[in-house]
C-alpha positions, 0 to 999 in steps of 0.5 A, a space after each residue: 296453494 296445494 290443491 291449486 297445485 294439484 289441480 293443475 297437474 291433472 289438467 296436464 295429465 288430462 290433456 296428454 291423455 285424452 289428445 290421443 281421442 281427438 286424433 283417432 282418426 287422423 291415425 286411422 287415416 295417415 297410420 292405417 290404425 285399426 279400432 282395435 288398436 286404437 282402442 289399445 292405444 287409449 286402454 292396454 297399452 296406456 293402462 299396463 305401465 300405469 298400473 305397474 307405476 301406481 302399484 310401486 308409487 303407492 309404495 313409495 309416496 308413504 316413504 320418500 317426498 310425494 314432491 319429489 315423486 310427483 315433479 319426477 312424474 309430471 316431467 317424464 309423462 309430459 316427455 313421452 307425450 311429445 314424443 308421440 308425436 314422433 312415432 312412424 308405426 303401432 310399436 313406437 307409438 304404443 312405446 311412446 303412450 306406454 311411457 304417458 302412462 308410466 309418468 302418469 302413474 305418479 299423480 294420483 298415489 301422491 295426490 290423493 293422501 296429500 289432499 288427506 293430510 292436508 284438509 279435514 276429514 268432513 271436507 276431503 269428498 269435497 276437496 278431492 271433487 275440486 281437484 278433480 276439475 282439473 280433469 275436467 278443464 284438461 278435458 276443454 282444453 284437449 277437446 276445444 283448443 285441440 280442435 281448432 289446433 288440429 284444424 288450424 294445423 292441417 290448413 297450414 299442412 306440413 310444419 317445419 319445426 326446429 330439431 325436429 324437422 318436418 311434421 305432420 299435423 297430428 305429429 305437431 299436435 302431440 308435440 305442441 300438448 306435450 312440451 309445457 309440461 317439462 316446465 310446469 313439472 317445477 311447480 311440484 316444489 311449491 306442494 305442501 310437505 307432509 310426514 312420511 313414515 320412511 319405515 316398512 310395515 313390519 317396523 311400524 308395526 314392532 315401533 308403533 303397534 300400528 296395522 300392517 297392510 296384510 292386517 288391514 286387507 285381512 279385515 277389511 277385504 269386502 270393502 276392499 274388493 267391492 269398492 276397488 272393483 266398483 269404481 273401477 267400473 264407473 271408469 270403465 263408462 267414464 274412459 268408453 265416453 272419453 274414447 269413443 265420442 270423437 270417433 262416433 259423432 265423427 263418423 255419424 254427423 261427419 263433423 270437423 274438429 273443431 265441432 267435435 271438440 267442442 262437443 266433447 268439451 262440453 261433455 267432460 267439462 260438466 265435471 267443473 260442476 259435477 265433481 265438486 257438487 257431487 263430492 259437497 253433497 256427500 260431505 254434506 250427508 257424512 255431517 248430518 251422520 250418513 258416513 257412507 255419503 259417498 255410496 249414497 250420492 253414487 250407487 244411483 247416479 251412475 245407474 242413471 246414466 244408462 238410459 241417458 248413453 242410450 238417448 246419446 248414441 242411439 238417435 240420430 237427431 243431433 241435438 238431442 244426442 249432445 245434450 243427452 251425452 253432456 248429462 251423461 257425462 255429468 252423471 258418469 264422468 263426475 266421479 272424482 269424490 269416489 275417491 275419498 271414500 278410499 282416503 276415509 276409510 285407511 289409515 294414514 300410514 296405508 293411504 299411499 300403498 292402497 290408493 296404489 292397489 285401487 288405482 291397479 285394478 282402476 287401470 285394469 278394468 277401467 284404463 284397459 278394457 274401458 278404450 278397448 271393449 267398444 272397439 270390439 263390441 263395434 269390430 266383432 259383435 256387430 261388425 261394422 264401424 257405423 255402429 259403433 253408438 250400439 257398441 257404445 251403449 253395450 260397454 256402458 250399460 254393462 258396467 254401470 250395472 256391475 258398478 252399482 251392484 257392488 257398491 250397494 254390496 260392500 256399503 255396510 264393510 264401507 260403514 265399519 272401515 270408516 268408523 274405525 278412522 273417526 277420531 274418539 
C-alpha cells in the first residue's frame, strides 16, 4: 500500500509540473512570454525553491514523521499549482510555480528512504523503478487529457467559474490539475510508519558511535560528488525532453493539442516499462554479485540516447521523429532506479539528509539549466525559434556525455560505499 501511496503522489507531483510545457505557447501567446522565460519558469524559477526545500526536508524527514511531512508537501503544491491559474504577469506566475516547487521538494527526501526501510535491499532498484511509474502515468495524464483539456476549453472560450470568476482556458487548466490534490493530500496518513532518529549527528555519534554526515561525505566524497553530478546530468536530458517536445513539434508540424500531447504522452509513458525494467535488471545483476548493477544498466543507456535525440529532432519525417523521441525517451527518461544506488550505499540514519543533498544539485544542474539551456542555445546560439530541434540536440548530447564519463568515473568509490552497508 505504501508504494501504491507513493506512487500516486508522484503522479500529482508530475502532473502540476509537467502542465506547465503544454501550455508554453498559449503563455507565449496570451502572456507576450519569451522562451527564455519559459525556460525559467519549468528550470530556475521551479528549481530554486525545490532545492532549497529538499535541502532542509532532507534534514528533517531522518527526524519528524516523513507522513506528516509529505501530507504538508502534497497540499501545499497542489495549492500553488491552481493557482497558476491565477497569474496576470511573469512575476506572479514565477510566484505561483516557485511555491510547486517548494511543496514539490517534500516527495522525494521522504519517499525515497521510506521505500528503503520498507523493502529488501536486493529489491530497492526494482522497487524504487515502479514508484517511479507514477512520473511516468502523471506524464500521460498531463500530456493526453491535458490536450484534449486545453482544446475542449478553448472551444467553449472564456470559463466562468465560481470564486474565481472568469478564466481563460490555460487559466482553468492549471486550476482543473491543480485542485485534486488538496484532497488526495489526506492519503499521506495511510503510509507506513518508519523509525526516525529524532537526534543530531552529534548525539548519535556520542549515543551510538554511529558516522556522523561530515564523516561519511569525508570518506566517500568521489562517490558522492560523481554520482550527484552524474545523475543530475541524466535529468538535465530527462527535463530538456519534458520541456521542449510540445513546443518543438508545435512549432515544426503545427500540430494542435491533442496531438501534441498524445505524443508526448507516448514518449514519457514509456517509463511505465523503462523504469520498472531498468531498476529489475540491475537488481537482477546485484544478485548475481554485480553490486554496481545500477551503473552497469546506466552508464550505456543514457549515452545511447544521443543519436536517438538526433534522429528525433533533426528529420523532418514525422513518423520517424516520434518514434525516435519515444526511444529516447525510454533510454533517458527511465532513470528512476538511479536512485537507489544512493538509498544502497548510505546509512540509514543519513539517507534523508543525503538524498536531500543529491536531490540539491539534481535541482541545480537538471530542474534549472535542464528547461533553460535550449531555450538559450535556440534564442542566442542559433537565433532563431525554427531551430529549436539543433538547440534540442545540443543540450542533450552535452549532458549525456558528461553524465556517463562520471559515473564510469566514481563506479569503483560506488563499489566501496555499498559494501560497507551489506549486511555481515
Amino acid at each position: 500500500m505504501t508504494l501504491i501511496i507513493l506512487l500516486f503522489f508522484f503522479l500529482l507531483f508530475n502532473v502540476d509540473k509537467q502542465i506547465l510545457s503544454l501550455v508554453a505557447n498559449m503563455l507565449y501567446d496570451e502572456l507576450g512570454f519569451t522562451d527564455t522565460q519559459l525556460g525559467l519558469l519549468g528550470g530556475f524559477v521551479y528549481s530554486i525553491p525545490y532545492s532549497i526545500g529538499v535541502f532542509v526536508i532532507g534534514w528533517l524527514v531522518d527526524r519528524f514523521s516523513r507522513r506528516a511531512i509529505l501530507f504538508t508537501g502534497v497540499l501545499f503544491w497542489s495549492l500553488a499549482a491552481a493557482g497558476s491559474g491565477l497569474a496576470t504577469s511573469f512575476a506572479t506566475m514565477a510566484m505561483a510555480r516557485a511555491g510547486v516547487g517548494l511543496g514539490e521538494a517534500a516527495l522525494m527526501p521522504a519517499a525515497l528512504p521510506l521505500i528503503a526501510a520498507v523493502f529488501p535491499r536486493d529489491k530497492v532498484s526494482g522497487a524504487i523503478g515502479f514508484f517511479y511509474v507514477g512520473s511516468n502515468l502523471g506524464a500521460i495524464i498531463a500530456n493526453v487529457l491535458g490536450g484534449v483539456t486545453i482544446d475542449a476549453f478553448v472551444s467553449m472560450g472564456n470559463i466562468d467559474v465560481p470564486i474565481l470568476g472568469t478564466l481563460e482556458p490555460w487559466q482553468a487548466v492549471f486550476v482543473a490539475t491543480g485542485l485534486p490534490g488538496v484532497v488526495f493530500a489526506f492519503l499521506a496518513w495511510g503510509l507506513a510508519k518508519t523509525k526516525t532518529t529524532g537526534k543530531t549527528d552529534a548525539d548519535m555519534a556520542v549515543a551510538t558511535r554511529l558516522e556522523t554526515l561530515g564523516e561519511y561525505i569525508r570518506r566517500h566524497w568521489l562517490f558522492l560528488a560523481t554520482f550527484t553530478v552524474g545523475t543530475a546530468s541524466i535529468t538535465l536530458c530527462s527535463y530538456t525532453l519534458i520541456s521542449w517536445a510540445a513546443p518543438y513539434y508545435g512549432r515544426t508540424y503545427d500540430w494542435n493539442h491533442a496531438t501534441i500531447g498524445l505524443i508526448a504522452a507516448m514518449g514519457l509513458g514509456v517509463g511505465v516499462v523503462g523504469n520498472p525494467l531498468w531498476g529489475m535488471l540491475a537488481d537482477r545483476l546485484r544478485r548475481r554479485g554485480h553490486i554496481d548493477g545500477v551503473y552497469r544498466v546506466f552508464i550505456p543507456l543514457v549515452l545511447f540516447g544521443i543519436p536517438l535525440a538526433a534522429i528525433a529532432f533533426l528529420t523532418r519525417n514525422p513518423v520517424i521523429s516520434v518514434v525516435a523521441f519515444i526511444l529516447s525517451n525510454f533510454a533517458i527518461n527511465s532513470q528512476g532506479s538511479t536512485f537507489s544506488a544512493l538509498q544502497l550505499a548510505s546509512p540509514p540514519h543519513l539517507r534523508g539528509r543525503l538524498t536531500g543533498i543529491k536531490l540539491v544539485v539534481q535541482g541545480v544542474v537538471g530542474l534549472g539549466i535542464g528547461p533553460v539551456l535550449a531555450g538559450f542555445f535556440a534564442e542566442h546560439v542559433f537565433k532563431s525559434r525554427d531551430m529549436l530541434g539543433p538547440a534540442i540536440l545540443c543540450s542533450i548530447s552535452l549532458a549525456a556525455v558528461t553524465a556517463s564519463g562520471l559515473l564510469a568515473l566514481g563506479r569503483t568509490s560506488y563499489i566501496r560505499a555499498v559494501r560497507e552497508q551489506e549486511p555481515a
